[in-house]
C-alpha positions as CSV (number, residue, x, y, z in Angstrom):
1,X,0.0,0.0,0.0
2,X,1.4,3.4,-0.7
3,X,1.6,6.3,1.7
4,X,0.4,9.1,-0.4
5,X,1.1,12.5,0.3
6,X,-2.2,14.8,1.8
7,X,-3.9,17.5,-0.3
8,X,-1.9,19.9,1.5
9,X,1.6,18.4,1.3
10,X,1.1,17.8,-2.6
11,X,-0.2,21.6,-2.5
12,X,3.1,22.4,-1.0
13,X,5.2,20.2,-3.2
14,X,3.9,21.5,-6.4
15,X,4.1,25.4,-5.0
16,X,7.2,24.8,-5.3
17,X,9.2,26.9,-8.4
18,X,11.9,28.8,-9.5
19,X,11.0,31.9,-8.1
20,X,9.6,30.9,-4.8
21,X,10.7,28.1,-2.5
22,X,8.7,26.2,0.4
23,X,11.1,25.2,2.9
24,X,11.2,26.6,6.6
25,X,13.4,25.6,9.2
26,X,15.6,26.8,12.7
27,X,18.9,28.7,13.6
28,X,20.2,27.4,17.0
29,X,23.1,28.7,18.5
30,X,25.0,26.3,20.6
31,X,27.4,27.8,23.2
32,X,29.3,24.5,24.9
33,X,30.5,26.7,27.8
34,X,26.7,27.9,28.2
35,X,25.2,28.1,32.0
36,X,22.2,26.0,32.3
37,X,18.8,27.3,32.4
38,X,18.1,28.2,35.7
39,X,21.6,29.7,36.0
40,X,21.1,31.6,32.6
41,X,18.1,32.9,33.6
42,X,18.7,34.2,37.2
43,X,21.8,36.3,35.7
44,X,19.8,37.8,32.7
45,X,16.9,38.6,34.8
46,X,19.4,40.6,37.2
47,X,21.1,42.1,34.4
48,X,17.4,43.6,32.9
49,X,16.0,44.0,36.3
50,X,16.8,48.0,36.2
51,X,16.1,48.8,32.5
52,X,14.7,46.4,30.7
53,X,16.7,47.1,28.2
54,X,18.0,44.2,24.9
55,X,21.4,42.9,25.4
56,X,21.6,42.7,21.9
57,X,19.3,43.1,18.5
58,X,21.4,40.4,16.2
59,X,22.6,36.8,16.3
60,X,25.8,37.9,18.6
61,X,25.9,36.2,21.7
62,X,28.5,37.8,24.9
63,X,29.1,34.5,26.7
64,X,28.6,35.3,30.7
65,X,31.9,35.4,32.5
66,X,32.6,32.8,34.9
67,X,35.3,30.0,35.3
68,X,33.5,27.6,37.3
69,X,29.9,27.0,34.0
70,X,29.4,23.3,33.0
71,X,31.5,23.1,29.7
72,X,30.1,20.5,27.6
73,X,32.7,18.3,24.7
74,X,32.1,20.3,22.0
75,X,30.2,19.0,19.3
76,X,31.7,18.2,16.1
77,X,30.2,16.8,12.6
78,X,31.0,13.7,13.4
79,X,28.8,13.5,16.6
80,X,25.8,15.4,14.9
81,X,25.8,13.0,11.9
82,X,25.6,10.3,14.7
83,X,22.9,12.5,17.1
84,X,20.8,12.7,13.8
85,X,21.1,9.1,12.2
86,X,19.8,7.9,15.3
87,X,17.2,10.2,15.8
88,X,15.9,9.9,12.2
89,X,13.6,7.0,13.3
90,X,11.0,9.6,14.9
91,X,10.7,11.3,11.8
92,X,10.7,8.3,9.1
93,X,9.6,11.0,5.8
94,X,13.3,12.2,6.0
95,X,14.6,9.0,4.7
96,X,12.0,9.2,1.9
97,X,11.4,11.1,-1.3
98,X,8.6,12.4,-3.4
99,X,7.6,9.8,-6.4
100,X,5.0,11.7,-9.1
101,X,2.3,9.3,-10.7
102,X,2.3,9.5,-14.6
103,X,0.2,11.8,-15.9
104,X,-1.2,13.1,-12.5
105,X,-3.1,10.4,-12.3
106,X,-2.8,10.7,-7.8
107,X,-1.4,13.3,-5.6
108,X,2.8,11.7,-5.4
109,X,3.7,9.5,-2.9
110,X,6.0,8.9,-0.5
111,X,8.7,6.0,-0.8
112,X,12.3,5.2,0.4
113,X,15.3,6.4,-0.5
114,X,16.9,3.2,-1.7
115,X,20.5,5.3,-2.1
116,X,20.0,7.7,1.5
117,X,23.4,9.2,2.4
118,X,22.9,11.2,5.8
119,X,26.4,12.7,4.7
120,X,24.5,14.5,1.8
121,X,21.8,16.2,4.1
122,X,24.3,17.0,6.9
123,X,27.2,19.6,5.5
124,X,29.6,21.0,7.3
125,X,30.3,25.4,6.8
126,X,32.6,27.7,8.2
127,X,32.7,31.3,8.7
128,X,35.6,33.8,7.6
129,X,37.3,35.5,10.8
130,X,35.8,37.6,12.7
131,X,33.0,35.0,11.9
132,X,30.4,37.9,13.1
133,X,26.5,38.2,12.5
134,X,26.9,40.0,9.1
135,X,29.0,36.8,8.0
136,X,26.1,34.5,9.7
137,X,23.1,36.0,8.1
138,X,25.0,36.2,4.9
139,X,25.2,32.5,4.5
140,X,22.1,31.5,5.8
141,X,20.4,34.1,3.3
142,X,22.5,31.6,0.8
143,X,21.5,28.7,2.1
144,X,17.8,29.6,2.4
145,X,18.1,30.3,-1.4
146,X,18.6,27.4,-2.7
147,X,15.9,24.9,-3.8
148,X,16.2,22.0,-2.0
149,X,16.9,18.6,-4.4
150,X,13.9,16.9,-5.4
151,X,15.6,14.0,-6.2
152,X,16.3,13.2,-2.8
153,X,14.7,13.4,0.6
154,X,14.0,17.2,1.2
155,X,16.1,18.6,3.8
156,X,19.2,19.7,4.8
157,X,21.3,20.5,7.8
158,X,24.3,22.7,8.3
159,X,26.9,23.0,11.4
160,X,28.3,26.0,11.1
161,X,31.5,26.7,12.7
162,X,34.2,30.2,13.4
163,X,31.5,32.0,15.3
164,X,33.5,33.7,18.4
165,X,33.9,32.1,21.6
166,X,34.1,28.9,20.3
167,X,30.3,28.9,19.6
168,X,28.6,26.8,16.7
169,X,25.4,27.4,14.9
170,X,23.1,24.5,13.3
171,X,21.1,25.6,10.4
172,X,17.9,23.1,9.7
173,X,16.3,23.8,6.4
174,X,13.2,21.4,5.6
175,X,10.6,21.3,2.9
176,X,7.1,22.7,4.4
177,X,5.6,19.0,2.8
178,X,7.5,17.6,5.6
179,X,6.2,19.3,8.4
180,X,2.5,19.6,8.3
181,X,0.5,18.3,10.9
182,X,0.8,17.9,14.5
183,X,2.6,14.6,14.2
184,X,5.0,16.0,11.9
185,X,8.1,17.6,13.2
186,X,11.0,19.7,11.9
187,X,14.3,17.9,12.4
188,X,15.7,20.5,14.5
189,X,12.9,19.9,17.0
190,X,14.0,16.3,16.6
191,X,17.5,16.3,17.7
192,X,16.9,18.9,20.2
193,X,16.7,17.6,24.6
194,X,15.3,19.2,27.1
195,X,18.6,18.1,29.4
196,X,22.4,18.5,29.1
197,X,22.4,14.9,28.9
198,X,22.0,13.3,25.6
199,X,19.3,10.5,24.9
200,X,20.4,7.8,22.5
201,X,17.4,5.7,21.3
202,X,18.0,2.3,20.8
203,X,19.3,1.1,17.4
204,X,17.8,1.6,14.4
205,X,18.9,-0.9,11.9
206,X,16.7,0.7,8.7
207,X,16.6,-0.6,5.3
208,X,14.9,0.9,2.3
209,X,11.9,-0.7,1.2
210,X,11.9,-1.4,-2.4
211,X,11.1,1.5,-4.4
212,X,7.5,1.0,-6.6
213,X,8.0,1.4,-10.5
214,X,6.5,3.9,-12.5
215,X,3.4,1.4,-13.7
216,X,2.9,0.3,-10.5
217,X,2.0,3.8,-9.4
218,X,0.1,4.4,-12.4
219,X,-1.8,0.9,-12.0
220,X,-2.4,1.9,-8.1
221,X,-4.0,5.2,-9.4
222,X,-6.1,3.5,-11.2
223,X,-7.3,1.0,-9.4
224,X,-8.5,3.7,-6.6
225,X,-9.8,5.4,-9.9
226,X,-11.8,2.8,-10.4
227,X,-12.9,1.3,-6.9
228,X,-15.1,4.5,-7.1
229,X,-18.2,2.0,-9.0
230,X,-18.0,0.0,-5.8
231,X,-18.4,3.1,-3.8
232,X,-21.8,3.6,-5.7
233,X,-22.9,0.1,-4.9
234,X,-22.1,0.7,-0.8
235,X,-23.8,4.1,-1.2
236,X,-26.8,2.1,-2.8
237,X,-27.1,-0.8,-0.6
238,X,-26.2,1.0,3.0
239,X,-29.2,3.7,1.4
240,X,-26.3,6.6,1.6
241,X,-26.4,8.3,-1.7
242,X,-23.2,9.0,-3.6
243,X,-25.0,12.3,-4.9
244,X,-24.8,13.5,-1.4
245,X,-21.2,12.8,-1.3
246,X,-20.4,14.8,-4.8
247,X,-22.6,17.9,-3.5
248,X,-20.3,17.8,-0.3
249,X,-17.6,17.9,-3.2
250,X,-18.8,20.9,-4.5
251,X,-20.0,22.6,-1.7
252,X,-16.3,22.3,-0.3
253,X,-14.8,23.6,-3.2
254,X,-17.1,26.4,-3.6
255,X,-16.6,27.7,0.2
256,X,-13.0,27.5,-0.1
257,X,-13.0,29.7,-3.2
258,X,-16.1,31.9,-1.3
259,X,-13.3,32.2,1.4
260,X,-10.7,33.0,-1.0
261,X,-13.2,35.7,-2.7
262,X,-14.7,37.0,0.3
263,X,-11.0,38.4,1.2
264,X,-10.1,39.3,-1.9
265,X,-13.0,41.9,-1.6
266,X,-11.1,43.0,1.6
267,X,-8.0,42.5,-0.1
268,X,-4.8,43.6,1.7
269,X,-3.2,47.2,1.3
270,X,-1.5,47.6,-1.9
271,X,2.2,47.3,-1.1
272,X,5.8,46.2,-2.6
273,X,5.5,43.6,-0.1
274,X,3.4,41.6,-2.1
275,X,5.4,42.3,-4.9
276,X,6.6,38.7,-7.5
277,X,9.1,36.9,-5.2
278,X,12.5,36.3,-6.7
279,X,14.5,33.0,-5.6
280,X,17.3,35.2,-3.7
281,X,16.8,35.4,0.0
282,X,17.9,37.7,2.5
283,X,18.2,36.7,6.4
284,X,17.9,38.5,9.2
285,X,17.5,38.2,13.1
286,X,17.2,40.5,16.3
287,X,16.5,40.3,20.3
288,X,14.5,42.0,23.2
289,X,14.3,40.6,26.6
290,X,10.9,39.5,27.1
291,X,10.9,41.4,30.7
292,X,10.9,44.3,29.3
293,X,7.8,43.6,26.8
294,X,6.2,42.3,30.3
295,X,6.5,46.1,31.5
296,X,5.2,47.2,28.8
297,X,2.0,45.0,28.9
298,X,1.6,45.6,32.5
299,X,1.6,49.3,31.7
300,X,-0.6,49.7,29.0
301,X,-2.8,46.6,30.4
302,X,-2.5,44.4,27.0
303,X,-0.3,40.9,26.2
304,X,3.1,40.4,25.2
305,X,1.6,39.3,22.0
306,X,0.2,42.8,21.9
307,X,3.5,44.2,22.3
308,X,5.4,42.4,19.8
309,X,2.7,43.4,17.3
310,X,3.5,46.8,18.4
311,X,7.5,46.2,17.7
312,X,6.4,44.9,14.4
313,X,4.0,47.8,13.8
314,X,7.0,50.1,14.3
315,X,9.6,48.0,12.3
316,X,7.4,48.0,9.4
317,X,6.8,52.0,9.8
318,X,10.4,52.9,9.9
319,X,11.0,50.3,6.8
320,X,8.1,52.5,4.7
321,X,10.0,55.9,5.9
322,X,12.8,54.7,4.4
323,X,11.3,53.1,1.1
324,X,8.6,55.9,0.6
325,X,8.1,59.3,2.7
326,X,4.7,59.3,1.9
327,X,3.5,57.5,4.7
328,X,0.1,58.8,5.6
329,X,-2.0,58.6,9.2
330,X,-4.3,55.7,8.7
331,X,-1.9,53.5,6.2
332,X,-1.8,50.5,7.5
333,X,0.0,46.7,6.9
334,X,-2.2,43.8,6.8
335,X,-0.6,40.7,8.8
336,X,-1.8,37.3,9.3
337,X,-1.0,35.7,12.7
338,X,-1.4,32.4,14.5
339,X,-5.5,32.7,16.2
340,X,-4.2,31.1,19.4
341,X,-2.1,34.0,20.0
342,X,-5.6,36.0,21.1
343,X,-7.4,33.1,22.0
344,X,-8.1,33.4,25.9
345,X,-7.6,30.0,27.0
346,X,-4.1,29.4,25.4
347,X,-1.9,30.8,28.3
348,X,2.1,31.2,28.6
349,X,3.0,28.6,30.6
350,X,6.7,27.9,32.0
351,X,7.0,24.7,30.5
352,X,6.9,24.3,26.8
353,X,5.2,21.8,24.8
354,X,8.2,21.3,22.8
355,X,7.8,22.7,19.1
356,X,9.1,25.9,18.0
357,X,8.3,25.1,14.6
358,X,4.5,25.4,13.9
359,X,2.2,25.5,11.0
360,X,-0.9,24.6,9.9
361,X,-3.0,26.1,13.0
362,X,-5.8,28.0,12.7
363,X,-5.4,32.2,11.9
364,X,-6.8,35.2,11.4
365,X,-6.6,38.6,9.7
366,X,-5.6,42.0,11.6
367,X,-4.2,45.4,10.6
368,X,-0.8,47.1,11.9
369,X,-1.8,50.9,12.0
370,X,1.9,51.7,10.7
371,X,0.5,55.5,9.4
372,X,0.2,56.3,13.7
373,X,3.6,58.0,14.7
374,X,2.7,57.7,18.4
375,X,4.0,54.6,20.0
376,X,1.5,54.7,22.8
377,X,-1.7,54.9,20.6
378,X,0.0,52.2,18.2
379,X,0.0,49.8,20.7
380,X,-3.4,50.7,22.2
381,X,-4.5,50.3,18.3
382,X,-2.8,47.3,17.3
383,X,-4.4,45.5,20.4
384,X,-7.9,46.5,20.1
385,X,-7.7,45.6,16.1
386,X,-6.4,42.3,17.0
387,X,-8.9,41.4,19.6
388,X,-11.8,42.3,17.0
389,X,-11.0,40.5,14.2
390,X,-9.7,37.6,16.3
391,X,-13.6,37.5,16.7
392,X,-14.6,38.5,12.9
393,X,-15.4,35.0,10.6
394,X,-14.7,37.1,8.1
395,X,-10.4,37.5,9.3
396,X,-10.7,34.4,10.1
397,X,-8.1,31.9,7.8
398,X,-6.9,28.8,7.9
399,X,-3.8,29.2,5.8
400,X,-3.1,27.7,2.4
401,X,-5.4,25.2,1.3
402,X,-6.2,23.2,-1.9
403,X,-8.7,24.4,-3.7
404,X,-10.3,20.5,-4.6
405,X,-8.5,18.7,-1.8
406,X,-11.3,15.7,-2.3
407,X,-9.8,15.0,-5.7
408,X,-6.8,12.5,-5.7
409,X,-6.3,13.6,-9.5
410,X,-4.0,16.3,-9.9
411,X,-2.7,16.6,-13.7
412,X,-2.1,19.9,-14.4
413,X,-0.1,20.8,-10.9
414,X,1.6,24.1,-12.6
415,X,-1.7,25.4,-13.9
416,X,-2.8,24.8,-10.3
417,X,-0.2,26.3,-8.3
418,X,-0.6,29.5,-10.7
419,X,-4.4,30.2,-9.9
420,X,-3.9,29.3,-6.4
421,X,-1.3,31.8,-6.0
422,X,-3.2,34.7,-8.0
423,X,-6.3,33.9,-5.9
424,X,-3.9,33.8,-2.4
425,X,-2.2,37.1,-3.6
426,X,-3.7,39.9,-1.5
427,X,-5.2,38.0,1.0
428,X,-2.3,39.6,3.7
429,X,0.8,41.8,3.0
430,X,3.2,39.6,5.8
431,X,2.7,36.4,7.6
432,X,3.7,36.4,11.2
433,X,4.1,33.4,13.3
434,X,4.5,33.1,17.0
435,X,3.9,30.5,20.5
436,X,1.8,30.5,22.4
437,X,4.3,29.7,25.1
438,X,8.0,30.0,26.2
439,X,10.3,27.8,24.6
440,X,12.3,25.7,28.0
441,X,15.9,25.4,27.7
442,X,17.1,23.0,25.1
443,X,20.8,21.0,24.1
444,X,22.1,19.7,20.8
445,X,24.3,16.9,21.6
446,X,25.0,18.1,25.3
447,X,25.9,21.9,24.5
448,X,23.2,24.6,25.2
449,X,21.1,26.1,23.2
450,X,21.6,29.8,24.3
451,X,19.4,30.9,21.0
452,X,16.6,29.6,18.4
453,X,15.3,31.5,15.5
454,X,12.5,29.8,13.8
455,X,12.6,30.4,10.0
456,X,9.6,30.6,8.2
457,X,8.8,30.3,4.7
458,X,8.2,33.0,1.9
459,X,5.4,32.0,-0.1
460,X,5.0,33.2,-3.8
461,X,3.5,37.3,-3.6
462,X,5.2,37.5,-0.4
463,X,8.5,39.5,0.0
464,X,8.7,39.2,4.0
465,X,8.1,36.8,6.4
466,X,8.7,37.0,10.4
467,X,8.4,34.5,12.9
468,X,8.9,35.0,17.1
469,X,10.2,32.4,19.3
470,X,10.4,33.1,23.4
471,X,13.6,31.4,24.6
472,X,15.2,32.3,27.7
473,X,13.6,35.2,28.5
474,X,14.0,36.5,24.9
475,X,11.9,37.3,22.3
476,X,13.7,36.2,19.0
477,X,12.7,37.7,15.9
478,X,13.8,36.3,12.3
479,X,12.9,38.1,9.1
480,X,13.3,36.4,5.8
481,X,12.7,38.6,2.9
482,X,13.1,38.4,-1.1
483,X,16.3,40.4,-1.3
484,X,15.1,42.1,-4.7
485,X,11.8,44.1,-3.1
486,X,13.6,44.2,0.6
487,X,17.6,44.7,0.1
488,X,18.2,46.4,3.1
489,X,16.5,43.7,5.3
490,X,19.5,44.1,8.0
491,X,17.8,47.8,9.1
492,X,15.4,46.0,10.7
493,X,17.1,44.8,13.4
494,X,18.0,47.9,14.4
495,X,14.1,48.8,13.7
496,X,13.1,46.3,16.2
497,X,15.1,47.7,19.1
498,X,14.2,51.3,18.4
499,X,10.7,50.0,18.2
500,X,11.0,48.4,21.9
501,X,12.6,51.4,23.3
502,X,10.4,53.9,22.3
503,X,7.6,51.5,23.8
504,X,9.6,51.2,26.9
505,X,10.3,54.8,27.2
506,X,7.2,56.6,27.0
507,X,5.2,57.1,29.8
């Protein structure tokens, strides 16, 4: 029996094209002479106590003084490619690749690498001295531009060495087909523990399963072409009628495109961020300490989640100063942001549920009023927007979807992918994705995490893309931006801490 990819996944695999790329995935930044957590945490909180103020707004990382931290052996290719071969087991789709059907006759399927060389997926990179964040970003922006090879299983992973202090980075880069669905994880998540000490799972002795031939896939389509008679005959006998089942069909299709329509008709502001992608990338990361975002809320009575919409609101105003003076009071950019981020009963908890990397969840629609120039009514704007249409059906969104995801069929994928991303074009200008909970302290191979970026994808009509991950008592922002509409993607890190400050500051 073959394991066919969903309507989604296939959605996502055929998106796929020269110009636009849909693979997400984590910067971690190991430090092996890193305090753990609770250490790390009672020092930072002393050092913010006072002002609140970021330690940093890039990638860099001061390593806290003291002879007498837990140094960890420091990881080295060798030990990853053994950390990740043995974790692979939890994740089985990364030892597989994407098989087509002839003709489109099914969505692909899944099958097993019968060549699989973890030495291929796991490379080994260096930066030049000073090895500083420029350098960092700079590569990843390289890596993250690159298509991934469809001709084996669709991922990579990069340890990254020369960062100062004897630090490492591990770049995770994962096609979004991979990932979807709570089940699913992204392989940084995988080889990831919540303890200095490092789990081994007991030994997996994997061997490829025989790869199907191209008839045999085209028979199997078929034959679940054709079992669709005997569906008629059940429908018949059980008195369930099939006509019931095509009408749900259609009905299906038709509110998806009524969805699709219905925003269209409250389309998104008119902006170069939803200008035709290009396949060059451009990466980019910052920092403020979540303390200080915690004053802030208390202040102004709102949510964190309030404030970093607020950070966001100003990053993107400063970035349309710079691009076009003619920003005007009520201009605002349309953002579309994980629903569980205003949804009452999802609360911050100290403990984490593990995944940094999440898709798929439920959304909705809200508006960044970046035409305000006041910080204070910005804030108090962005969170009454966002708590109305939290509650509007019509912001409501659950992301990408097929438009006929009941049809295995799928024969003309480009012709597919083109109207889906013409109807999806002005739904939102930027995606945003953040938790709904703090990140706890996590190791690679016995050497702390000290900080996770989550990367998110760039969709087609999409020239930025930001995610948020709370980690020890941080809130880490990563842009990822087509580098022809948004070339100087690096002012925004400095965006993002004049944003907080000027939050922080006014009374």
């Amino acid at each position: 029996m073959v394991n066919r990819l969903s309507p989604r996944d296939a959605m996502y695999y055929f998106l796929d094209e020269s110009g636009s790329t849909t693979h997400l995935g984590a910067l971690l930044i190991l430090d092996p002479h890193g305090s753990d957590a609770a250490e790390l945490r009672s020092s930072r909180s002393k050092k913010t106590a006072d002002t609140g103020a970021p330690k940093s707004s890039s990638a860099k990382v001061t390593p806290d003084a003291g002879a007498d931290r837990p140094t960890a052996p420091p990881i080295d290719y060798p030990r990853l490619v053994a950390l990740v071969e043995n974790r692979l087991q939890l994740v089985p789709r990364y030892r597989q690749i994407v098989r087509e059907v002839t003709l489109g006759l099914a969505r692909p399927v899944w099958v097993d690498d019968p060549d699989f060389d973890i030495n291929f997926h796991i490379r080994r990179s260096g930066l030049p001295r000073p090895g500083d964040t420029a350098q960092l970003q700079d590569l990843i922006s390289r890596v993250m531009s690159r298509p991934l090879d469809r001709t084996r299983p669709l991922w990579e992973m990069y340890l990254i060495e020369g960062l100062p202090d004897g630090r490492l980075a591990v770049l995770t880069k994962t096609h979004r087909c991979l990932v979807d669905g709570d089940a699913a994880r992204e392989i940084s998540e995988v080889i990831c523990d919540e303890t200095r000490t490092v789990e081994m799972l007991a030994e997996d002795l994997w061997m490829p399963g025989a790869p199907p031939g191209t008839g045999h896939l085209a028979l199997g389509a078929l034959a679940e072409a054709l079992s669709r008679p005997g569906d008629l005959v059940d429908s018949v006998v059980h008195g369930n009628s099939i006509i019931a089942d095509i009408r749900g069909t259609a009905e299906g299709a038709l509110r998806r495109v009524g969805n699709v329509v219905q925003q269209i008709t409250d389309s998104a502001p008119s902006s170069p961020l939803n200008n035709a992608t290009t396949s060059t990338r451009s990466f980019a990361v910052a920092s403020v300490p979540r303390r200080g975002c915690a004053k802030i809320a208390d202040r102004y009575d709102c949510t964190v989640n309030d404030v970093e919409l607020a950070i966001i609101s100003g990053v993107m105003r400063r970035w349309m100063l710079s691009y076009d003076e003619s920003v005007r009071a009520g201009d605002t950019v349309r953002v579309v942001l994980p629903l569980s981020a205003r949804d009452p009963a999802v609360e911050r908890r100290a403990e984490s549920d593990g995944r940094w990397i999440t898709v798929g969840k439920p959304s909705f629609v809200t508006d960044l009023p970046v035409g305000e120039d006041n910080p204070t009514v910005r804030l108090a704007q962005v969170a009454g927007l966002a708590n109305r249409y939290a509650q509007s059906s019509r912001r409501l969104s659950m992301g990408p979807q097929p438009l006929l995801p009941e049809l295995g069929v799928v024969p003309f994928p480009e012709l597919s992918s083109r109207a889906f991303r013409s109807l999806n074009r002005r739904n939102y200008n930027v995606p945003v994705a953040m938790g709904t909970s703090p990140v706890a302290a996590r190791y690679v191979g016995g050497c702390a995490v000290s900080q996770m970026y989550a990367i998110p994808t760039l969709m087609a009509q999409r020239a930025l893309a930001i995610t948020i991950t709370d980690y020890h008592d941080n809130l880490q922002f990563a842009f990822i931006a087509d580098r022809g509409v948004m070339s100087d993607l690096p002012a925004l890190t400095e965006y993002v801490t004049e944003s907080f400050e000027e939050l922080l500051g006014t009374k």
